[in-house]
Each structure stands twice: as C-alpha cells, then as structure tokens.
N, C-alpha and C positions, 0 to 999 in steps of 0.2 A: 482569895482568888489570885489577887496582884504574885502570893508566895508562890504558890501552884504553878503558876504559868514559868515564875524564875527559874522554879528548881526544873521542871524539862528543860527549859533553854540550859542552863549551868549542866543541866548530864548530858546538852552536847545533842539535841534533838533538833529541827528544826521550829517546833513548837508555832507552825503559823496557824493554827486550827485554835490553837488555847490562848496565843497571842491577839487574835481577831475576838475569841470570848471576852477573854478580861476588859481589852480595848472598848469593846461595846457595853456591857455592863457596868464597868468603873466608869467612864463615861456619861453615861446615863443616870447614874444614882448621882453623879457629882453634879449634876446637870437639876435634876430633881429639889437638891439640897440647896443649890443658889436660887435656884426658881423660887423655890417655898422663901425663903429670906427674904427676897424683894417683895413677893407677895403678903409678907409678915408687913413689911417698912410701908409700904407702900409706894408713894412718887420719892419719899426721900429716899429709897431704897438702888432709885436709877439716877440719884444726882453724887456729887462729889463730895460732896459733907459724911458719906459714909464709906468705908470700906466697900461695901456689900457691892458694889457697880464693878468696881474693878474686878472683883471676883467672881462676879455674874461675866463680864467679858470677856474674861480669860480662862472662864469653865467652860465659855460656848466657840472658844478657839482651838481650844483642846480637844474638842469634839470633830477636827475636822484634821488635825494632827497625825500625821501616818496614814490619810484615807479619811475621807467622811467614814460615820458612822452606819450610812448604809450601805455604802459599799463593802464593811465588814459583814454585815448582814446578808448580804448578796450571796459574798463567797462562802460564808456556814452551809446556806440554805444551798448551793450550788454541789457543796462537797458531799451535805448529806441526802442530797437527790442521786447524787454519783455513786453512793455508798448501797442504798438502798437500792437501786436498781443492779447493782453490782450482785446483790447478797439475795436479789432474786432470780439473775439469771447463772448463778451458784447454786441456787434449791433452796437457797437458806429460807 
C-alpha cells in the first residue's frame, strides 16, 4: 500500500485520498502489531527492561502524525459521500 500510494505522488498526482488510505491503514495494523506485543509481554511489555514500550509509544505517536487517524477517516468518508452523491445527481 505504502508503494502504491508513492508511485501516484512520484507521477506528480496530488495523491491525498491514497495518502489518507495508507496513513490509516499502516497506521492501524502498526498499532495492532505493538498492541498484540505488550499483550504477549504483559506488564513487562509497558516497562523499560524491554523494547516493546518504546515501540508501543512511538507506533501510538504516529498515529496522530499528519492528522489523527480519524480525521483521515472523516475526510475518506466525506469525499466518498461527495462522490456518490455527485454520481447520483449524474444518473449514474
């Protein structure tokens, strides 16, 4: 997804509809994947004796990096209310 999103922006597109996708998604799965860790480690998973904290804190920082995460969401859901209302009053 991360590729996808580059190569529109690299051919010079404005790419904030695919940029807002990946953002949310990679996001999310990265979010999921530190979660499940700590929940693997348990309390040593939220102290300093391991990696996994830092990495739990700085996956749920990212998350809010260029826009919280639902405010990407917002703007999907607001483009494809616009789209489809657009492609009804089209005939589509």
């Amino acid at each position: 997804m991360i590729d996808w999103c580059a190569q529109i922006l690299d051919e010079g597109a404005m790419g904030t509809v695919e940029s807002s996708m990946t953002k949310v998604a990679v996001s999310e799965a990265l979010f999921r994947v530190a979660d499940r860790c700590v929940q693997v480690m348990g309390g040593t998973g939220l102290t300093g004796d391991t990696i996994v904290e830092q990495v739990f804190r700085e996956i749920r920082a990212f998350r809010v990096y260029d826009g919280p995460t639902e405010v990407h969401k917002w703007s999907l859901a607001k483009k494809i209310k616009r789209d489809a209302l657009k492609g009804h009053a089209d005939g589509q």
